[in-house]
C-alpha positions as CSV (number, residue, x, y, z in Angstrom):
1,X,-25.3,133.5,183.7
2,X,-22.7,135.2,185.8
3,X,-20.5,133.8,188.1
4,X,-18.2,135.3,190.7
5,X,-16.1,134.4,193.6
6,X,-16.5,136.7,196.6
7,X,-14.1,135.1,199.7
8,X,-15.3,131.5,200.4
9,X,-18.8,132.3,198.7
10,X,-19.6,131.7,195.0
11,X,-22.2,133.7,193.5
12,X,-24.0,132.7,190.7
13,X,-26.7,134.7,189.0
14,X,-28.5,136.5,186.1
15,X,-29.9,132.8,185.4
16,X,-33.2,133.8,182.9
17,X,-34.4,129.9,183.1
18,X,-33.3,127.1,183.9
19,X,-34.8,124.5,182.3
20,X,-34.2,121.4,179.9
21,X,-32.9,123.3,177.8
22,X,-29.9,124.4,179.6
23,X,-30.0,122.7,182.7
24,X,-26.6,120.4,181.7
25,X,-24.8,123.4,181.0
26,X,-25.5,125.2,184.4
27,X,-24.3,122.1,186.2
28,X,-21.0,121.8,184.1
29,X,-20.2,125.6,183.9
30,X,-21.1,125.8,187.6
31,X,-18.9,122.4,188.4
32,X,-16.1,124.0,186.1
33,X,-16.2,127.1,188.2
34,X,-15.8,125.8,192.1
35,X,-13.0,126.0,193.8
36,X,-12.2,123.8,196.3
37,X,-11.7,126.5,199.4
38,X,-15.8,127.7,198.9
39,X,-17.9,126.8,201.9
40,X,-20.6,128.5,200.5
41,X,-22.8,128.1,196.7
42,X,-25.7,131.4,196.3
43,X,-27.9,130.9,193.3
44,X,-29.7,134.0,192.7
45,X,-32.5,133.6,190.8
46,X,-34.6,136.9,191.2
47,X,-33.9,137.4,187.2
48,X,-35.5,133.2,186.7
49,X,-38.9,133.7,185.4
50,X,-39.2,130.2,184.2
51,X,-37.6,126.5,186.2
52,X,-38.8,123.0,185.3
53,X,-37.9,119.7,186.4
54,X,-34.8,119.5,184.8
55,X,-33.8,122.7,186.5
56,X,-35.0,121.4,189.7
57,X,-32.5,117.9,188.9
58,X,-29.7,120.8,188.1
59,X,-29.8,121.9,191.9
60,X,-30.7,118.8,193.0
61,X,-27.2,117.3,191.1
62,X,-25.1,120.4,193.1
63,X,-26.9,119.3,196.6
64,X,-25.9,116.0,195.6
65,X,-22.1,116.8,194.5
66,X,-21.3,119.0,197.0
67,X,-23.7,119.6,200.1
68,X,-24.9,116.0,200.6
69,X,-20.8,114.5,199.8
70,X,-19.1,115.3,203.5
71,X,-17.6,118.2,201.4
72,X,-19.4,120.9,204.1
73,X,-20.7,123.3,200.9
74,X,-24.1,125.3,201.8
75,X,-26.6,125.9,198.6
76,X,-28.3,129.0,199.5
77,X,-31.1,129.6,196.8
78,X,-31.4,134.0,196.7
79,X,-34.3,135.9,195.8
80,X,-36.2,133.3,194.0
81,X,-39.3,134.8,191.6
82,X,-42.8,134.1,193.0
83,X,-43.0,131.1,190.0
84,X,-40.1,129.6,190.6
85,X,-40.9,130.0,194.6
86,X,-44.2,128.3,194.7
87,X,-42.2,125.2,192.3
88,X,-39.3,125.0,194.9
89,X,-42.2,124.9,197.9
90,X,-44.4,122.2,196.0
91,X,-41.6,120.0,195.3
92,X,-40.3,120.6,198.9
93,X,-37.0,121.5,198.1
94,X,-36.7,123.9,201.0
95,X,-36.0,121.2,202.8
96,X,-32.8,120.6,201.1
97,X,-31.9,124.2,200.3
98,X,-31.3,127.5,202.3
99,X,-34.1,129.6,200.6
100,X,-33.5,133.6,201.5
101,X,-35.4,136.6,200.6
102,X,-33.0,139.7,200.6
């Protein structure tokens, strides 16, 4: 995973899966990582070829901390595969997310 600040946007990508199996450690490292002067969280996942529920309660944990809080943060989810697309529509979580093809 690689994660890099570019003005008030924090870009975080080259996420293989995100899954049970590491779905606690992308929410610390990503928690770790924010700065308080970022309006803006992009989670690329055009390299994610495999998300599960606990990847879905990853996001959902981020929304929760920092979009849903009063703290003003957008969660843009980039490029998303066509798996991990059809889980985000199913589970309606464009609702709650920015989801962008670029």
């Amino acid at each position: 995973m690689k994660i890099q600040q570019a003005g008030e946007t924090l870009q975080i990508s080259e996420i293989s899966e995100l899954s049970a199996a590491n779905s606690q450690a992308f929410r610390d490292r990503v928690r770790a990582t924010i700065p308080a002067q970022v309006k803006t969280i992009e989670i690329d996942l055009a390299a994610t070829s495999f998300m599960d529920s606990c990847g879905l309660g990853a996001l959902i944990a981020l929304y929760k901390s920092y979009s849903n809080s009063g703290a003003g943060v957008t969660i843009r989810l980039v490029n998303p595969t066509p798996p991990v697309q059809q889980l985000i529509e199913l589970t309606q979580m464009h609702r709650l997310f920015e989801v962008e093809k670029r």
